[in-house]
C-alpha positions as CSV (number, residue, x, y, z in Angstrom):
1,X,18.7,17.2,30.1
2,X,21.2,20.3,29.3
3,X,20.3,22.1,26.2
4,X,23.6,21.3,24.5
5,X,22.7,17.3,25.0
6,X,19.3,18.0,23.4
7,X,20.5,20.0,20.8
8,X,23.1,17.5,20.2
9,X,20.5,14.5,20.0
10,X,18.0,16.3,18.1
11,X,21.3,17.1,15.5
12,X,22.1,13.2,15.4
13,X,18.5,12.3,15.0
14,X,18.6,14.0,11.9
15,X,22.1,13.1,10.3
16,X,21.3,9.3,11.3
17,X,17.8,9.5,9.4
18,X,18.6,11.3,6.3
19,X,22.2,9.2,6.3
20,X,20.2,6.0,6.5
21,X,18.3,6.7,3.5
22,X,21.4,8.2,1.1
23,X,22.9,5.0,2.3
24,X,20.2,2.6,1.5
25,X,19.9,4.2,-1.4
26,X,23.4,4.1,-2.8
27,X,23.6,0.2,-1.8
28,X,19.9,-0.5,-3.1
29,X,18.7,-1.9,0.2
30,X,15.6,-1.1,1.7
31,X,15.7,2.0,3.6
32,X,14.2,0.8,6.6
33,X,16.7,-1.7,7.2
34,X,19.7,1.0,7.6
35,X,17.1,3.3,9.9
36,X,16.6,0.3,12.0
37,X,20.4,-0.3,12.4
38,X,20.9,3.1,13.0
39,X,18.8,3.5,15.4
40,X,19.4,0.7,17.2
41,X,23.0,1.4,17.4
42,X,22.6,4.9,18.7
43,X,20.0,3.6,21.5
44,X,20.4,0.4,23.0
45,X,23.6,-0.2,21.9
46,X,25.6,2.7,22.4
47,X,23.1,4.4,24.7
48,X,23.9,8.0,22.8
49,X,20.0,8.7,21.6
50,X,17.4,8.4,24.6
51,X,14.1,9.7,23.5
52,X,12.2,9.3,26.6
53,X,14.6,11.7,28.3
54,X,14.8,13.9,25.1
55,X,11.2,14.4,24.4
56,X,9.3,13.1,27.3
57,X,5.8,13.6,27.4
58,X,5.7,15.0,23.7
59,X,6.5,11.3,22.3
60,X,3.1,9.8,21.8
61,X,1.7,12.9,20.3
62,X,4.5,13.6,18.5
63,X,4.5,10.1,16.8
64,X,0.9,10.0,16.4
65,X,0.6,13.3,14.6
66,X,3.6,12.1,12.5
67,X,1.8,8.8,11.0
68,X,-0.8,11.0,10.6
69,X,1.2,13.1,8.1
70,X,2.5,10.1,7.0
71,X,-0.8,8.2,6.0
72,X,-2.1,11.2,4.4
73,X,0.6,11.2,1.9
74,X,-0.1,7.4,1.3
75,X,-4.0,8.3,1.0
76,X,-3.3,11.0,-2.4
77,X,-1.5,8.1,-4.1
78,X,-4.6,6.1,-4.4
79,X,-6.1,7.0,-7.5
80,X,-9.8,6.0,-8.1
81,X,-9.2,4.8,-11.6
82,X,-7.5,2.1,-10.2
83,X,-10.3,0.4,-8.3
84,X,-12.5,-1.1,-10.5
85,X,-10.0,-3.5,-11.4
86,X,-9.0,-4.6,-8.0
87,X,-12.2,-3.7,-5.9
88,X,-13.3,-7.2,-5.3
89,X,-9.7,-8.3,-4.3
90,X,-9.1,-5.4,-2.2
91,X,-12.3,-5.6,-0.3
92,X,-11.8,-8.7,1.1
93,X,-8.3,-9.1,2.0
94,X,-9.1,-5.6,3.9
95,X,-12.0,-7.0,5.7
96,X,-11.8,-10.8,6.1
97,X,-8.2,-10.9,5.6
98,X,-7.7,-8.9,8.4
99,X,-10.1,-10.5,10.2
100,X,-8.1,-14.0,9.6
101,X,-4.8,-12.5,10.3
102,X,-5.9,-11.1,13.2
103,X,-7.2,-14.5,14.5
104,X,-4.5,-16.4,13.7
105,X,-2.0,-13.9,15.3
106,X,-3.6,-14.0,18.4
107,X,-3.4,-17.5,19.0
108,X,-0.2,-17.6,17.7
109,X,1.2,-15.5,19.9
110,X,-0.8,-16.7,23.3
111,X,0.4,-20.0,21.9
112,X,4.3,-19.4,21.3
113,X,5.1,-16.1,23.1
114,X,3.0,-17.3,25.8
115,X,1.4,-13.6,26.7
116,X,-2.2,-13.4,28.2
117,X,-4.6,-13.5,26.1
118,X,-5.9,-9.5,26.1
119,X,-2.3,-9.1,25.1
120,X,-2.2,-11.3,22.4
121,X,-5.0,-9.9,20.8
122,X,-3.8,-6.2,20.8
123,X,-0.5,-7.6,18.7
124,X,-2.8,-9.4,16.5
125,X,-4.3,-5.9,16.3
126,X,-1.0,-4.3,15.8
127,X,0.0,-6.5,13.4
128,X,-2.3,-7.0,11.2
129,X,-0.9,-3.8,9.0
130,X,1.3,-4.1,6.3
131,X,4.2,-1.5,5.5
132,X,3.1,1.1,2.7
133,X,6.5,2.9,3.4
134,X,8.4,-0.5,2.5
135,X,6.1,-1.8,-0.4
136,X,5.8,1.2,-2.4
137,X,9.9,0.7,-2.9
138,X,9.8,-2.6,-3.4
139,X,6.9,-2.7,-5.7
140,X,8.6,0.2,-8.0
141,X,12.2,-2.4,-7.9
142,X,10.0,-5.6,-8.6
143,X,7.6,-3.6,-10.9
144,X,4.9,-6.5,-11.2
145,X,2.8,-6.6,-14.2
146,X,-1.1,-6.3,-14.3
147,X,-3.0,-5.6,-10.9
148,X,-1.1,-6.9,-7.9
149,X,0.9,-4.0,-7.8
150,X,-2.2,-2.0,-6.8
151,X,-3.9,-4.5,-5.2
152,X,-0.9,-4.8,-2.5
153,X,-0.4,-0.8,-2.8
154,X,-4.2,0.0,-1.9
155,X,-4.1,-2.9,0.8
156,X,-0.9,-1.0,2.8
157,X,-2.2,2.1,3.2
158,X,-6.4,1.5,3.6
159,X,-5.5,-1.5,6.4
160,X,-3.0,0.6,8.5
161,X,-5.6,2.8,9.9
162,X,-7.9,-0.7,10.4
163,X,-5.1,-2.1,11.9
164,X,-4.4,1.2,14.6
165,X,-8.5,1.2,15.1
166,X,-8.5,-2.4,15.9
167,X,-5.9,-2.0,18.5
168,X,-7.3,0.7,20.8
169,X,-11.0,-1.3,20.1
170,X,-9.0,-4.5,21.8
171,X,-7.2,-2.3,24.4
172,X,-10.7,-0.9,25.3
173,X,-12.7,-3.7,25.0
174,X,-9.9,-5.5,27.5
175,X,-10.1,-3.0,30.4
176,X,-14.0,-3.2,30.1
177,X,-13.9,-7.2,30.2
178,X,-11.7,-6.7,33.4
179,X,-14.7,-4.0,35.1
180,X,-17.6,-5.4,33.1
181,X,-18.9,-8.3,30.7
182,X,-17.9,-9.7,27.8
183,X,-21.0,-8.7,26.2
184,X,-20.4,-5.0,27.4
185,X,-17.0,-5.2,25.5
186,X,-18.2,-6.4,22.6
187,X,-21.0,-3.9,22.3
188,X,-18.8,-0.8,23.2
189,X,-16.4,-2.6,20.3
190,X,-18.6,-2.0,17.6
191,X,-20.5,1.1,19.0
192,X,-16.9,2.2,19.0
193,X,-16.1,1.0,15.4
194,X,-19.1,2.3,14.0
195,X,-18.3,5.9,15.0
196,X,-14.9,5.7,14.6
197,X,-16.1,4.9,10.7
198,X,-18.8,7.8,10.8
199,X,-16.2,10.4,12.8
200,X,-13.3,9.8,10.6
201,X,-14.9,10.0,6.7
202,X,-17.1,13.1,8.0
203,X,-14.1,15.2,9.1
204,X,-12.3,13.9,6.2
205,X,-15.0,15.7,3.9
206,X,-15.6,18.8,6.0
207,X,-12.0,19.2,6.2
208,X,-11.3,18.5,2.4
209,X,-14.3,20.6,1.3
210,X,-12.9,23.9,2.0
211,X,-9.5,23.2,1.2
212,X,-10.6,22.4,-2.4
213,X,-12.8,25.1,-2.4
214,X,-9.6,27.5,-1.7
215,X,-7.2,26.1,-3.9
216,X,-9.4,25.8,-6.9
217,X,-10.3,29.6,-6.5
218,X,-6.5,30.5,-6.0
219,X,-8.1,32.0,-2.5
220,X,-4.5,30.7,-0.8
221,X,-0.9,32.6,-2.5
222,X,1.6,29.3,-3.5
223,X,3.8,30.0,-0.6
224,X,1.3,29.4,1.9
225,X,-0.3,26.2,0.3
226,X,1.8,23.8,1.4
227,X,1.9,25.2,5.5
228,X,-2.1,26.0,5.0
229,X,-2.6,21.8,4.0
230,X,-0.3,20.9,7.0
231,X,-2.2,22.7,9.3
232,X,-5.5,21.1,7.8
233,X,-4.5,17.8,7.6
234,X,-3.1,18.3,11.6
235,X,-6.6,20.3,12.7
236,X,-8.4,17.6,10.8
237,X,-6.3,14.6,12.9
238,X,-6.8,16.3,16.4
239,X,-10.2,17.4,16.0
240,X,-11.3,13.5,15.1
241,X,-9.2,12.2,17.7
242,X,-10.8,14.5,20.1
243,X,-14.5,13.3,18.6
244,X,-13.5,9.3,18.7
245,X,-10.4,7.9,19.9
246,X,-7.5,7.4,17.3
247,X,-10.5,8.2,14.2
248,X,-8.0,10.2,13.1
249,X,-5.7,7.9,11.0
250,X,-8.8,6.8,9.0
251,X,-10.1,10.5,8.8
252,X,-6.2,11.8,7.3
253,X,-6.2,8.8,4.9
254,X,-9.5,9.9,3.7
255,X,-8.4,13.1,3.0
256,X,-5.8,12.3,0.7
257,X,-8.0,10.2,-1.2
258,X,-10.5,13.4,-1.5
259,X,-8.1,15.7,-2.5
260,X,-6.2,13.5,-5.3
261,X,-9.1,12.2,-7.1
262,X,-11.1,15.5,-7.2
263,X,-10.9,17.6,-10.5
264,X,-11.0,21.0,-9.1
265,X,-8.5,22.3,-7.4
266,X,-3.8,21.8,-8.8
267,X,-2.8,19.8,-5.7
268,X,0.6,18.9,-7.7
269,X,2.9,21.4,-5.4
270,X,0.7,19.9,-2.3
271,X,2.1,16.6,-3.2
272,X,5.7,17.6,-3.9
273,X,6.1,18.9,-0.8
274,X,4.2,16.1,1.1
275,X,6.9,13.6,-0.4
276,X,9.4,15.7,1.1
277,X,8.2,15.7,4.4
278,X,7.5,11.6,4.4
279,X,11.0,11.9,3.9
280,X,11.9,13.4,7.3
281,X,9.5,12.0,9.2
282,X,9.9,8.1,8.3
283,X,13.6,9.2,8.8
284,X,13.0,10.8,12.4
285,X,10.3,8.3,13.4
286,X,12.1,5.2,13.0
287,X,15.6,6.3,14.8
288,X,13.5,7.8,17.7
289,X,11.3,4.2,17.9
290,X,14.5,1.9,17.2
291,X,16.3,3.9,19.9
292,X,13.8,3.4,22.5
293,X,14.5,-0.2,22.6
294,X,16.5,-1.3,25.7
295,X,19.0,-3.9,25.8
296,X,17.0,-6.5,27.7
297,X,14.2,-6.2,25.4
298,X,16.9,-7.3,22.2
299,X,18.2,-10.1,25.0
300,X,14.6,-11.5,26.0
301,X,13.4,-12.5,22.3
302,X,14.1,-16.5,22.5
303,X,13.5,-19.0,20.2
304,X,9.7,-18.7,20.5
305,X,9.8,-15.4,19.4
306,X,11.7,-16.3,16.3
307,X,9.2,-19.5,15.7
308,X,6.6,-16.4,16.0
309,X,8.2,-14.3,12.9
310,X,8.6,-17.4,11.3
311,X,5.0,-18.5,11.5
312,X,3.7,-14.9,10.3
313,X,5.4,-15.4,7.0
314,X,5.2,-19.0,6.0
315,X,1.9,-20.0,7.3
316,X,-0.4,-17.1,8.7
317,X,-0.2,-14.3,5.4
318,X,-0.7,-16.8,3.4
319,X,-3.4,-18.7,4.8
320,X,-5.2,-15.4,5.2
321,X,-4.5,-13.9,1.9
322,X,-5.8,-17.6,-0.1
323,X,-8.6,-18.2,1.9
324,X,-10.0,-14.3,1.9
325,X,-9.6,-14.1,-2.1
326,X,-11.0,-17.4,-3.0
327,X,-13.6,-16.3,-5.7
328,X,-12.1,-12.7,-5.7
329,X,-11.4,-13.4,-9.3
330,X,-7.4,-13.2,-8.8
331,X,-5.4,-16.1,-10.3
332,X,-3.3,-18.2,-7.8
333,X,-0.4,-16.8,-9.2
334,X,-1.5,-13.4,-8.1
335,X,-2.6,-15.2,-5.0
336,X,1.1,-16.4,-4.3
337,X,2.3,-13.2,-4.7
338,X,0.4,-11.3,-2.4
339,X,0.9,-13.9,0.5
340,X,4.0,-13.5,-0.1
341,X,4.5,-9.8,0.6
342,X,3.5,-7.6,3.9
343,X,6.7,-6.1,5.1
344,X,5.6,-4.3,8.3
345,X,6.4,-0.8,8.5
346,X,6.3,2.7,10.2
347,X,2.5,2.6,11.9
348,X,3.5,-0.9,13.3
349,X,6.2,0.3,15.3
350,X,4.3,3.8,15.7
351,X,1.5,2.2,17.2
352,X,3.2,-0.6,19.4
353,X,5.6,2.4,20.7
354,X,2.5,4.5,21.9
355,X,0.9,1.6,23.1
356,X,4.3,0.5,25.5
357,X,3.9,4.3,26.8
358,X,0.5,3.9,27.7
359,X,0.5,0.3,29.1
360,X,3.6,0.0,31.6
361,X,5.5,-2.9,31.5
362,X,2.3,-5.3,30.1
363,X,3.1,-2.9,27.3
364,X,7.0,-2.7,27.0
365,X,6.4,-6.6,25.6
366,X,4.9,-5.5,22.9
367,X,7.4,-3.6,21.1
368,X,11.1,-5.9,20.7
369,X,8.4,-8.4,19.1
370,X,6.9,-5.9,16.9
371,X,10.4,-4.7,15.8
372,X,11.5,-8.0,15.5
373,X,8.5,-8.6,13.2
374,X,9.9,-5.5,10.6
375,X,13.2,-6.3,10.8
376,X,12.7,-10.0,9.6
377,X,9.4,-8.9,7.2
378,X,11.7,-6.2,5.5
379,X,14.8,-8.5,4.9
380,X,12.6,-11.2,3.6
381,X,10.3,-9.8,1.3
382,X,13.0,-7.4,0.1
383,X,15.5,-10.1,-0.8
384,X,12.8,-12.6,-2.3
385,X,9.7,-10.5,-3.2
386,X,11.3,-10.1,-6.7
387,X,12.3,-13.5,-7.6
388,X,9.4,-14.6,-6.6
389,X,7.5,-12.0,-8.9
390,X,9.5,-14.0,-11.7
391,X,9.3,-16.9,-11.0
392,X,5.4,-16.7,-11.3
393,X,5.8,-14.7,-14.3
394,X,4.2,-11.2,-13.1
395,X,7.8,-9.4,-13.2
396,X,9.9,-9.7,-16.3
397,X,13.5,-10.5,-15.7
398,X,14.9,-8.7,-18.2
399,X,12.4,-6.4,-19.1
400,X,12.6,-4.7,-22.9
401,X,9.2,-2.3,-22.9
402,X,10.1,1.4,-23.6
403,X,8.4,4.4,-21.6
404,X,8.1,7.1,-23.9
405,X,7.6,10.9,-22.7
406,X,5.5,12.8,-25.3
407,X,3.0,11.4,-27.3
408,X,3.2,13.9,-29.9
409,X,3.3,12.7,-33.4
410,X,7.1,11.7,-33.4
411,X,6.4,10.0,-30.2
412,X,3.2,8.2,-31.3
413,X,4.9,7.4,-34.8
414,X,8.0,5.7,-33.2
415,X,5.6,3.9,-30.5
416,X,3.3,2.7,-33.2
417,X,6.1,0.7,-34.9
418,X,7.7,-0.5,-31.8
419,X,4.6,-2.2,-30.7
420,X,4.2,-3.7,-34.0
421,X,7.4,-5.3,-33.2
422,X,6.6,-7.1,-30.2
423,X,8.2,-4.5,-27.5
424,X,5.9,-3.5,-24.7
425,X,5.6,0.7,-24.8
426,X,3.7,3.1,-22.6
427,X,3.2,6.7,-23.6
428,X,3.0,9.9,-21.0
429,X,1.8,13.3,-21.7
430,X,0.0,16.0,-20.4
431,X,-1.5,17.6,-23.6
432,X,-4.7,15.8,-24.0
433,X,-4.9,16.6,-27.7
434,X,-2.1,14.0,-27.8
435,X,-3.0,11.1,-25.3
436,X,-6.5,10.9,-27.1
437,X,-4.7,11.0,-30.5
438,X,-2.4,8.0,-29.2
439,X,-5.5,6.1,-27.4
440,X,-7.4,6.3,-30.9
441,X,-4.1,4.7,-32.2
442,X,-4.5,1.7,-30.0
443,X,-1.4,3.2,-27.5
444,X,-1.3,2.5,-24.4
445,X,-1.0,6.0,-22.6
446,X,-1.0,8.1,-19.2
447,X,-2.0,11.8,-19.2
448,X,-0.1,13.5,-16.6
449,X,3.5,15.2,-16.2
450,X,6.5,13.1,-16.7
451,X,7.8,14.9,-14.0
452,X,5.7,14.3,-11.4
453,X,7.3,12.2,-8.7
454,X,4.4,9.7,-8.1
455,X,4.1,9.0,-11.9
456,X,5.9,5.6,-11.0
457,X,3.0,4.8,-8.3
458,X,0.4,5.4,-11.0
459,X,1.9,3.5,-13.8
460,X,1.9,-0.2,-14.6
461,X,5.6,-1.1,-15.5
462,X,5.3,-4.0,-15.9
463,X,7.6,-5.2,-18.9
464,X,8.9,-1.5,-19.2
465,X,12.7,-1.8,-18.7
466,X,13.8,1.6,-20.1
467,X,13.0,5.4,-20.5
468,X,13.0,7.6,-23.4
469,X,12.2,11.2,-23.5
470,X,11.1,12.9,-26.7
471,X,9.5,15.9,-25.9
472,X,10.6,19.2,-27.7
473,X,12.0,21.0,-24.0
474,X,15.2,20.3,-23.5
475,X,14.5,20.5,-19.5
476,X,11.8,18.5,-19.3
477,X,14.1,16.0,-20.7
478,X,16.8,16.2,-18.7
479,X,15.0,16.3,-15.7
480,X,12.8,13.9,-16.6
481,X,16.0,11.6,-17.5
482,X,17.6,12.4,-14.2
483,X,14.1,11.0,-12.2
484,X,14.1,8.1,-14.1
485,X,17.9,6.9,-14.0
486,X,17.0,6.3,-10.3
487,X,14.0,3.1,-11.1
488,X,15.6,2.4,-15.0
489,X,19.5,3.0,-14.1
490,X,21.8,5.7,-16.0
491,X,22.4,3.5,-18.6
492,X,18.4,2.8,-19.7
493,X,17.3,6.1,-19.9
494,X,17.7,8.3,-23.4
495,X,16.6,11.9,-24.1
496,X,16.0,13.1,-28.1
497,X,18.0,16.2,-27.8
498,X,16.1,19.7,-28.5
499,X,18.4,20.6,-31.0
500,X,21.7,19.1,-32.6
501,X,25.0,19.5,-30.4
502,X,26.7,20.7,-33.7
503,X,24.0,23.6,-33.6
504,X,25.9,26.7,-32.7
505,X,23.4,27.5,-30.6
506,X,23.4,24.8,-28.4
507,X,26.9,24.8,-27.1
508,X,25.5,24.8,-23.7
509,X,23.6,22.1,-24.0
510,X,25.6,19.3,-22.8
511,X,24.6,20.7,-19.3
512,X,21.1,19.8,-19.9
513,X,21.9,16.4,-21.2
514,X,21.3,13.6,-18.5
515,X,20.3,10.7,-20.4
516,X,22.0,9.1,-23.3
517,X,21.7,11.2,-26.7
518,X,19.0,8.7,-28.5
519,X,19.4,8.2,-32.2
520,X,23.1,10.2,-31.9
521,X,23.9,14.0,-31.5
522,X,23.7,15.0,-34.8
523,X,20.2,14.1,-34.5
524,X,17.7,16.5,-32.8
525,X,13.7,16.8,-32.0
526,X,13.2,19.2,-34.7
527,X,14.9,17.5,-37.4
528,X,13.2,14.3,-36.8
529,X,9.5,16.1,-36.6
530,X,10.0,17.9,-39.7
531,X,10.9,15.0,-42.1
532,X,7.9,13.1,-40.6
533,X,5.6,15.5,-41.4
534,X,7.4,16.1,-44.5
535,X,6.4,12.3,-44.9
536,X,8.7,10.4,-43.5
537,X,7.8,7.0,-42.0
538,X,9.4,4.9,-39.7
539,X,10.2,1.7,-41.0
540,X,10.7,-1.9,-39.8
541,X,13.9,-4.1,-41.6
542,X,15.2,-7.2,-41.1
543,X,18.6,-7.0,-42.2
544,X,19.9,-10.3,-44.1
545,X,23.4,-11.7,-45.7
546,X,21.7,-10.6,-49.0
547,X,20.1,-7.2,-47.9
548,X,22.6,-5.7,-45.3
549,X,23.5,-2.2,-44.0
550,X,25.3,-1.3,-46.6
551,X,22.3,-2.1,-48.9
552,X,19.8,-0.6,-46.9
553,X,21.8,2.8,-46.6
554,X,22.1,2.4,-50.7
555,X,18.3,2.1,-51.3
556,X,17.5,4.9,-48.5
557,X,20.2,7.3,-48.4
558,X,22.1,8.9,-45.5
559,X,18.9,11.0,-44.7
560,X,17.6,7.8,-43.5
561,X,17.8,7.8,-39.0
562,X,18.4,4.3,-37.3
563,X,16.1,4.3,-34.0
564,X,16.3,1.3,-32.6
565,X,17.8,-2.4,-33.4
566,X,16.0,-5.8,-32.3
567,X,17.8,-8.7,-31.8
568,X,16.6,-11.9,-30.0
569,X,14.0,-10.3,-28.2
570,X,15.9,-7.6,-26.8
571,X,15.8,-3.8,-28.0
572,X,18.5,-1.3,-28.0
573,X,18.1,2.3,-28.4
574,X,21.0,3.5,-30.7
575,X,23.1,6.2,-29.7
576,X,26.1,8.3,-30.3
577,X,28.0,6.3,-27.0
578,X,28.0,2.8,-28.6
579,X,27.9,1.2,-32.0
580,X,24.4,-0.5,-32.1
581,X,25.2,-4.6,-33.6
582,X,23.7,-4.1,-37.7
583,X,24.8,-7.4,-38.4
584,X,22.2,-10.0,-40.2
585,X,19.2,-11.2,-38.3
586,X,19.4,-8.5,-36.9
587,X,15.4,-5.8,-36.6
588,X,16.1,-2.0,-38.0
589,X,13.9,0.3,-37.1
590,X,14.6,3.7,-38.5
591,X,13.0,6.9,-39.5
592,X,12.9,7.0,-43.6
593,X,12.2,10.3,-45.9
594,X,11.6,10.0,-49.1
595,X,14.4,10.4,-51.6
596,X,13.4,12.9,-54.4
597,X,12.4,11.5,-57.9
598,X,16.1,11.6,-59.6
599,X,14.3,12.5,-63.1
600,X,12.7,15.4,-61.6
């Protein structure tokens, strides 16, 4: 191919990827749809992306190492705390689950695709994962309450690298049926399992060892951290892939559980730029896979193929998800909602594309089905996944909860009377003088930065419709408030400003300001923290046709700050942008100082 032509797909590649997710992002569909569209456009469609020509050879690594990167990143979002909640759960939809789904699969596809058996069994294999990449954006737009949301997170990223060792175990255990016995296959499949298990977690911890050990002695300068964990994490794959065959996704995924749940070394920067890379990679991977596609495989999928997809989601996931988690402790309406959401994703079609390379044409059947699989997964669960959550009543419809950044005492005064009142709140801070103040108070808190960009993986949203940040740094708030208008919306999130706008010395303010000015601009951080500790209190009033605004500002005074009203249920932040409703009926909550004795 002439360098201008590669340079040329390489460019488009790039544009189509990135453009897919701005795109999906502006129309709030799943990302994976677009990248799909895209890439099938550019390569069987339009023929203009060929990456069998582009890449050759390189391809299969190139994809392997890329999941790789990919799981890793998944693996340092599972947080330990999380587990003892959802351990029981989680363990068996990741053992006999799969086991079930993998069954039922198989036949399922020897039945109505009508492939031989060996090849059956690897799809099972293959499909058996779920899509971490496509649930952890629809779990933050559904934002279930209680555990599901973890259970389903922890089951897409722990079962993709069961699902990619199952299918080389099957592809092995196939070829040795073909030369040998069936008991020979067997045996070499769980020799084979066993030191794939053995391989992968002791390269994980030899590899994560010293890279904790560095980091938490500042042995490694902060612009070499990030490139030093990249070339870990990819020494780390190769090395176990080159000990046990395709060990290494288990041994990666290990490794980001390691390094995210130990207490020794900062791995924030590590995961910031980890994000950033998923980015590129789930955006590459998924316009070089689409676009290997031909147009006979898109023509050959028949009605049995689409009986197949159909099958998977109405009868197979959630046959495998009730029967696994009978006695698991879940409730059925947890149940229901779990079989009713494993979008494939990224190490489907990774692992299905490497196995077409490797297999010939047996192969090349694999991978229209597989695609076909994501494509109807993604647009199903991503259109009725929430609904659903409602209609079972683990996602509120119209959720009034109020995430709070800072749990200082303004912050913890202001949360304290909210949940008084009925609204859901969640405090986040990373001072722990102040989230063990707030826990003492009975709070519900998170210690960690409100800036971080996996605080929305480790928090439970559930009933939390809106953000409000009240720390004392203007830029933590506005950054904070431009994170958070992406999940809440620009009209649901609110920032205290630092200091008054009429302050002289804030005339530059307003390009700080990316949330709506809470409580108005006349009203700053300071302001408010001085009068409560000057003992100020915030109050609770129900206005009535007897006691009404006008009477409450008479008994209190103009030094007295509405926060929030509470009408039917639903809470509204007042601000400077809209006149909040004060009629009767209607729940003030407000910040009151005391009014000096008259006679003194």
């Amino acid at each position: 191919m002439p360098p201008p032509r590669i340079l040329l797909e390489l460019t488009a590649i790039l544009v189509l990827g990135i453009g897919a997710q701005w795109l999906a992002y502006r129309l709030r569909l799943p990302s994976i749809l677009l990248l799909l569209v895209f890439g099938l456009v550019a390569g069987p469609v339009l023929g203009f992306i060929s990456p069998d020509a582009l890449l050759g050879d390189l391809l299969p690594p190139l994809v392997s190492l890329s999941v790789a990167l990919i799981l890793f990143e998944g693996g340092m979002s599972l947080r330990r705390s999380e587990l003892p909640a959802i351990r029981k759960a989680l363990v068996r939809l990741t053992t006999l689950g799969v086991l079930i789904a993998w069954c039922l699969i198989t036949l399922a596809a020897w039945w109505l695709l009508a492939v031989p058996l060996a090849t059956a069994l690897l799809l099972g294999a293959i499909l058996v994962v779920t899509g971490p990449t496509v649930i952890g954006p629809l779990l933050r737009h559904i934002r279930p309450e209680g555990r599901v949301g973890a259970i389903a997170k922890w089951e897409g990223i722990v079962v993709d690298p069961i699902g990619a060792v199952l299918a080389i175990l099957v592809h092995e255990a196939a070829e040795l049926v073909r030369e040998a016995s069936v008991g020979e296959a067997l045996n070499h499949a769980v020799l084979g399992l066993g030191r794939t298990v053995l391989v992968g977690g002791g390269v994980a911890v030899v590899a994560a060892g010293p890279l904790v050990f560095l980091l938490g002695r500042y042995r490694i300068p902060d612009f070499l951290q990030s490139s030093v964990l990249l070339m870990i994490v990819a020494a780390a794959f190769t090395a176990s892939n080159l000990i046990q065959e395709e060990s290494g996704l288990l041994t990666v995924t290990l490794m980001g559980v390691l390094l995210v749940n130990q207490k020794e070394a900062p791995i924030r920067p590590l995961i910031e730029f980890k994000e950033n890379l998923r980015v590129l990679l789930i955006s590459g991977l998924f316009i070089l896979l689409a676009a290997r596609l031909k147009p006979a495989d898109l023509e050959g999928l028949g009605l049995g193929s689409v009986a197949f997809v159909a099958l998977l989601i109405l009868v197979i996931r959630p046959v495998s998800v009730l029967l696994s988690t009978l006695g698991s402790g879940l409730s059925l309406r947890e149940q229901l909602f779990l079989a009713w959401l494993a979008p494939r994703g990224i190490v489907a079609a990774a692992v299905a594309s490497v196995f077409a390379l490797r297999m010939g044409e047996e192969g090349e059947r694999l991978t229209p089905i597989v695609f076909a699989v994501i494509i109807a997964t993604v647009l199903v669960y991503g259109l009725t996944a929430g609904p659903i959550a409602r209609r079972l009543g683990l996602s509120t419809p119209n959720p009034q909860g109020l995430l709070i950044a800072g749990a200082h005492p303004l912050a913890r005064a202001i949360a304290a009377a909210l949940r008084d009142a009925g609204v859901t709140v969640l405090l986040v801070d990373n001072n722990h003088e102040n989230t063990r103040s707030a826990r003492m108070q009975g709070l519900p808190t998170h210690y960690g930065s409100v800036l971080s960009e996996r605080l929305h993986e480790q928090l439970d949203l559930g009933g939390i419709g809106r953000f409000l940040a009240l720390t004392p740094n203007a830029e933590v708030n506005s950054l904070a408030c431009l994170h958070f208008s992406e999940l809440f919306g620009r009209g649901e999130v609110y920032q205290l400003l630092a200091q008054a706008k009429d302050n002289a010395r804030t005339e530059t303010a307003a390009a700080l300001v990316h949330g709506r000015a809470a409580f108005g601009e006349a009203v700053d951080h300071e302001t408010l923290a001085r009068r409560l500790a000057q003992g100020g209190t915030i109050k609770t009033t129900r206005l009535t046709a007897t006691f009404d605004f006008a009477a409450f500002r008479q008994q209190h005074g103009d030094d007295a700050v509405p926060l929030f009203t509470l009408e039917d249920g639903k809470l509204t932040v007042i601000t400077a942008d809209a006149a909040p409703s004060l009629r009767p009926g209607v729940t003030l909550i407000s910040l009151i100082t005391p009014r000096a004795d008259p006679a003194s």
